[in-house]
C-alpha positions as CSV (number, residue, x, y, z in Angstrom):
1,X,61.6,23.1,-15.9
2,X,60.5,26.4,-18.0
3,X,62.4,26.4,-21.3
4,X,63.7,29.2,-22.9
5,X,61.6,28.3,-26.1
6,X,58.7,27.9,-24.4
7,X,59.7,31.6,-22.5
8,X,60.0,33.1,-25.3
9,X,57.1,32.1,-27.1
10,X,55.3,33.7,-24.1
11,X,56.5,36.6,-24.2
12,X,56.6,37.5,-28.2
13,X,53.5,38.5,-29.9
14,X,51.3,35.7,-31.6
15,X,52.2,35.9,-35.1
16,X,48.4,35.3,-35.7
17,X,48.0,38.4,-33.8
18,X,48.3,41.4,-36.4
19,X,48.6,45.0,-35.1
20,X,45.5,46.8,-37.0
21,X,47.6,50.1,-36.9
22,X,51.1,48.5,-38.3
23,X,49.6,46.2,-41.1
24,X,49.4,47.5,-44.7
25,X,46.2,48.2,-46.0
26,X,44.8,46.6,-48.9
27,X,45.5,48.5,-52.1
28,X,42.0,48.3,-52.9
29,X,40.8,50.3,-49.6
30,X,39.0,53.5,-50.1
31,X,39.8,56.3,-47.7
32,X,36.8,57.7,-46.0
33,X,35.9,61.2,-46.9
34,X,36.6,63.7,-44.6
35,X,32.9,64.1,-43.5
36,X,33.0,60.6,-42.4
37,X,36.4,61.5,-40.5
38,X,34.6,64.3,-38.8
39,X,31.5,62.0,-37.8
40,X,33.4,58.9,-36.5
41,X,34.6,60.8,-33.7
42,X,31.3,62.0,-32.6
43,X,28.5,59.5,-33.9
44,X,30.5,56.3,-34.1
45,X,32.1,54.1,-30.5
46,X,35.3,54.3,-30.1
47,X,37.2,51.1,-31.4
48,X,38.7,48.6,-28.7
49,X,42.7,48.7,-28.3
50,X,44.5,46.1,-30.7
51,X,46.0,45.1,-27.5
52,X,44.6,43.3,-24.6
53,X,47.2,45.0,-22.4
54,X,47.9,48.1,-21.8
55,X,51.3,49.9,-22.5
56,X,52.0,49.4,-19.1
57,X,51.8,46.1,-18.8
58,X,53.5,45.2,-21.7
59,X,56.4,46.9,-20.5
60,X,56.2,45.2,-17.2
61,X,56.4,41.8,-19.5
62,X,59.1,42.6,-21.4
63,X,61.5,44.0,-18.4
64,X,60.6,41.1,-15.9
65,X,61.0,38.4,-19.2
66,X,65.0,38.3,-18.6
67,X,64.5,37.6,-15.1
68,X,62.2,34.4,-15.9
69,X,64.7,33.2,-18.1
70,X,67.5,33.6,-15.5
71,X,65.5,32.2,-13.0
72,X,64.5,28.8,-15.5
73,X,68.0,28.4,-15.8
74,X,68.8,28.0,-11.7
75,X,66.0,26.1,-11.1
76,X,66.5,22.7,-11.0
77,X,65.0,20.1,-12.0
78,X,60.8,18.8,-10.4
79,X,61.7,21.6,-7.6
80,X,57.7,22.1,-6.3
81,X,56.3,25.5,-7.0
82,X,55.4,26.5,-3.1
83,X,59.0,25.2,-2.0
84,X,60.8,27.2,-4.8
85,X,59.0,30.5,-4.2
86,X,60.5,30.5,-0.8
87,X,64.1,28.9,-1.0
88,X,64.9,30.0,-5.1
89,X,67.7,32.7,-3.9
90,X,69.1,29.3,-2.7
91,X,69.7,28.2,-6.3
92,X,71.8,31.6,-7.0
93,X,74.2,30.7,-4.4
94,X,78.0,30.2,-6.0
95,X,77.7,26.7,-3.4
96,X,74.5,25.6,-5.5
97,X,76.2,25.9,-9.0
98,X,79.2,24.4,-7.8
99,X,77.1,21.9,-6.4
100,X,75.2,21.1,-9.4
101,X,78.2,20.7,-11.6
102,X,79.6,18.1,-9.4
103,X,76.2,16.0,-9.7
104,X,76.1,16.6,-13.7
105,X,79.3,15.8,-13.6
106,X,79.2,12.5,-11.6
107,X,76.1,11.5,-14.0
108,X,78.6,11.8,-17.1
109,X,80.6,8.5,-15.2
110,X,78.7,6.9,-13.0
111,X,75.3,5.8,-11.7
112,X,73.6,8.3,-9.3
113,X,70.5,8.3,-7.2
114,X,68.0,9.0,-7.6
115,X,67.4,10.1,-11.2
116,X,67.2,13.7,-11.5
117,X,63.3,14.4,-11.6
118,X,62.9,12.6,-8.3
119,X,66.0,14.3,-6.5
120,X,63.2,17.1,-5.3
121,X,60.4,14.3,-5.0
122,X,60.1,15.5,-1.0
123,X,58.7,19.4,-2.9
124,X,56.4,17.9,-4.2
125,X,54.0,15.6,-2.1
126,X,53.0,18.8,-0.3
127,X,52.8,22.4,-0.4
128,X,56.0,24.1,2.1
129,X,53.0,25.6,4.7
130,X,51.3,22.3,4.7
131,X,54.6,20.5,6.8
132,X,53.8,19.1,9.7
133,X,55.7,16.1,10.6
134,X,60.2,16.6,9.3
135,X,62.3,13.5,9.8
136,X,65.4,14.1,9.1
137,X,67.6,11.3,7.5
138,X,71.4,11.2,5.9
139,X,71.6,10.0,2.4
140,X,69.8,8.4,-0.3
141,X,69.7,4.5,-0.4
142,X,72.4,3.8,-3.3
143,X,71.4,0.2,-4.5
144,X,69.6,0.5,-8.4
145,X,65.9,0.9,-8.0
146,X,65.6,2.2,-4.2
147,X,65.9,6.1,-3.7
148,X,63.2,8.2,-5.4
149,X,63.5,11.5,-3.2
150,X,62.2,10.7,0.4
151,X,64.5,9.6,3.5
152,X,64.1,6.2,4.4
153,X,61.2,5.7,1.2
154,X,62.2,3.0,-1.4
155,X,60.4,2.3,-4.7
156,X,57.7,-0.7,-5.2
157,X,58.4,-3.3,-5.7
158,X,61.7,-3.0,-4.0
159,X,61.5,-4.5,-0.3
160,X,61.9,-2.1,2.6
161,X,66.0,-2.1,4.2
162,X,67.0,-3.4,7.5
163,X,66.3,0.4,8.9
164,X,62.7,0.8,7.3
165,X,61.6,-2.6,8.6
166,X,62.8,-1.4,12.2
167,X,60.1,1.9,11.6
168,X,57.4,-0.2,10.8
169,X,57.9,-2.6,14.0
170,X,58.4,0.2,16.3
171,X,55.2,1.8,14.2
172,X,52.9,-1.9,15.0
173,X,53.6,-1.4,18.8
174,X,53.2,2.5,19.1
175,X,50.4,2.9,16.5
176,X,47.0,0.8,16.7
177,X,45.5,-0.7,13.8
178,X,49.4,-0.7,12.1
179,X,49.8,-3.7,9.8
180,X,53.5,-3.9,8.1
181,X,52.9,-3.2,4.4
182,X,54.5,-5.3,1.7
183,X,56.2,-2.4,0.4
184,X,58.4,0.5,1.2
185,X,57.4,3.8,-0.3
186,X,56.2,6.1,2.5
187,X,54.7,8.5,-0.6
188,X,51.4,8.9,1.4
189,X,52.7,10.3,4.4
190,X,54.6,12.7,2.8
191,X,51.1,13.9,1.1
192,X,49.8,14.2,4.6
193,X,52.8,16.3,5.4
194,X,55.4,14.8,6.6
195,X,58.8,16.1,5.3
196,X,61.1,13.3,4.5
197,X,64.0,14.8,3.9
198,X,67.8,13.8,3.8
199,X,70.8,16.0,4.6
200,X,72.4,14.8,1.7
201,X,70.0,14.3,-1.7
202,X,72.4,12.5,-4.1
203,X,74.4,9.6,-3.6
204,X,77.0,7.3,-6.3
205,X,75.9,3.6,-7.0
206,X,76.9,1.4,-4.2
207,X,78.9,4.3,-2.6
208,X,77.4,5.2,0.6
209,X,78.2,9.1,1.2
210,X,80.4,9.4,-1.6
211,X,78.2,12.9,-2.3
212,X,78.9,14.4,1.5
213,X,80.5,17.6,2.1
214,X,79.5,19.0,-1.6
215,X,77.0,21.5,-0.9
216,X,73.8,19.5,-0.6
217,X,74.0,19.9,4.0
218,X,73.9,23.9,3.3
219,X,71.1,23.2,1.1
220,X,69.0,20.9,3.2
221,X,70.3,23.5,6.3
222,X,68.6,26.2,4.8
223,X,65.4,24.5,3.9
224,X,65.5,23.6,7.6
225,X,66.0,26.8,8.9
226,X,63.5,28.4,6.5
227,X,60.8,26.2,7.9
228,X,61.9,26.2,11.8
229,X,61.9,30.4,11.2
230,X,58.5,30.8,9.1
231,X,56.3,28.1,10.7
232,X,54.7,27.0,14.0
233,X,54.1,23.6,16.2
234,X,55.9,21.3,13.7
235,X,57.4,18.1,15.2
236,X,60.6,17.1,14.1
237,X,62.0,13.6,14.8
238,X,65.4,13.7,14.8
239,X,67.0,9.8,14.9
240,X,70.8,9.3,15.6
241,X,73.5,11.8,15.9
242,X,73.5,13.4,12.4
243,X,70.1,14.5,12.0
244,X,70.2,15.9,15.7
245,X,72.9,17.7,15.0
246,X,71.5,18.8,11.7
247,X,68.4,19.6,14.0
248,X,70.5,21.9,16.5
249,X,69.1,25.1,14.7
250,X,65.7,24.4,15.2
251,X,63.8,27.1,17.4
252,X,62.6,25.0,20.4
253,X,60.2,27.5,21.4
254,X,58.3,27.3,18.5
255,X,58.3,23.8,17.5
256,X,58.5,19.9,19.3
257,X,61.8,18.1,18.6
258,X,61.6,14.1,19.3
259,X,65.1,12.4,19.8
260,X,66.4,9.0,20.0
261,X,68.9,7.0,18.5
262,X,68.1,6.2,14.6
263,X,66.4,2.9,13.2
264,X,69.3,1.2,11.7
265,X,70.1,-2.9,12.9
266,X,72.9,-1.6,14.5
267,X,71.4,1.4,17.0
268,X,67.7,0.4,17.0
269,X,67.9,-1.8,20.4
270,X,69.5,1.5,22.2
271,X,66.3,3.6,22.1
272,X,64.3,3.7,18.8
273,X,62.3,0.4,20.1
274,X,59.9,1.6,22.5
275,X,60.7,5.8,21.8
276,X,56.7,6.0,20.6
277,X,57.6,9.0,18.6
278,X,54.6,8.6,16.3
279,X,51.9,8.6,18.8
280,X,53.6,11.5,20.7
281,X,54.2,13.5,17.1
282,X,50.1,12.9,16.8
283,X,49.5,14.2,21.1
284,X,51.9,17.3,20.1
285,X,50.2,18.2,16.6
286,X,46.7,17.9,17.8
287,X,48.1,20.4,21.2
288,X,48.9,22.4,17.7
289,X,45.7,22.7,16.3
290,X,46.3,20.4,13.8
291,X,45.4,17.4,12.0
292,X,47.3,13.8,13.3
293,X,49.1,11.8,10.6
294,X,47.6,8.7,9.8
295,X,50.3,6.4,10.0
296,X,48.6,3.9,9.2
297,X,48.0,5.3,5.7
298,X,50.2,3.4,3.5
């Protein structure tokens, strides 16, 4: 996050850099005789500007400067560059300040996850127009050590939950050449760009949902709609109730939506075994013209 210190040293004038026009002259200097005056314009090149830009751009700086620091303020924290340049007016909603008072404020007495540079993890593995692949999942894992900014992802060396161990063993019978991993960070498929994303990005120590209804599902809502209104042929794999009703404001005409019921021990057996969703994501994304996840890449 941009600093107002660092802001403003960008935008004030190098103190090594002395104005040639405003600086004293030595006492010592001799003034040049008015012959020499008269020649300098004619004989002599003309002198480059003290400044490297031009009164126009420097007025440029200084007006849009204000706005930079406004706009270092609202952003939060590891937000990726791409994703912010298309959902910042987000971040100037009265929602998203409340929003981010109640999660600094839930820091001050409790645990929450993740930590607050990962919170934004899924903006960074990949540039916005580079999505392919969105799952859609509800909120962050909240024992210590798992979330770190990606639905269904947990940190190494932490072992994969009872709903990421039912991906990978739908994943060995749909995907050939599969092996389960020994670990549970999907990182590399969000590189390949796959949006992991949760409805809900913040969640209390062993309190599961305790952060719902606070702001974060009109967030993630409008990162969803941005990307179902400004890009083509994605495939979104919508598991279990909430994330297809999260998913009902996807435009079908422009994009594949995959349903079934979602991974967890308790809904698995009613359709996630046996709904091949990540062959059939790979079918629909090369009918795209694009590239097929490597699922295997882990």
């Amino acid at each position: 996050m941009i600093s107002w210190k660092t802001l403003d040293s960008f935008f004030s004038q190098s103190p090594s850099r002395k104005c040639p026009v405003c600086s004293p002259k030595p006492k010592d200097s001799v003034a040049a005789s008015p012959d020499k005056k008269a020649r300098a314009g004619q004989d002599e090149p003309s002198l480059p500007p003290s400044s490297p830009q031009s009164p126009e751009q420097l007025d440029h700086i200084q007006r849009k400067a204000p706005l930079l620091r406004l706009e270092a303020q609202t952003v939060p924290l590891g937000f990726g560059e791409s994703w912010k340049r298309h959902l910042s007016g987000e971040f100037r909603q009265p929602y998203f300040k409340q929003l981010m008072e109640f999660v600094a404020e839930e820091r001050k007495h409790y645990s929450v996850y993740p930590p607050p540079h990962q919170v934004f993890t899924w903006t960074q593995m990949c540039d916005i127009d580079d999505v392919k692949v969105v799952i859609l999942g509800q909120d962050p894992y909240h024992e210590p050590n798992q979330a770190h900014g990606l639905c269904f992802s947990v940190q190494r060396p932490v072992p994969p939950p009872p709903s990421l161990k039912n991906i990978y063993k739908e994943l060995s019978t749909d995907i050939d050449g599969f092996v389960h991993p020994d670990h549970g960070d999907l990182s590399r498929w969000s590189k390949q760009g796959v949006l992991l994303l949760n409805a809900v990005l913040t969640v209390r120590v062993q309190q599961a949902n305790s952060h719902k209804g606070r702001g974060w599902e009109q967030f993630t809502d409008a990162v969803v709609r941005w990307l179902s209104q400004n890009l083509h042929g994605l495939v979104f794999l919508l598991w279990g109730s909430q994330a297809q009703k999260k998913g009902s404001a996807i435009d079908r005409r422009r994009h594949h939506v995959l349903q079934t019921t979602h991974p967890s021990p308790l809904s698995a057996y009613r359709g996630f075994f046996g709904c091949r969703h990540f062959s059939k994501a790979n079918e629909l994304l090369q009918k795209s013209g694009k590239k097929p996840i490597d699922w295997t890449d882990l």
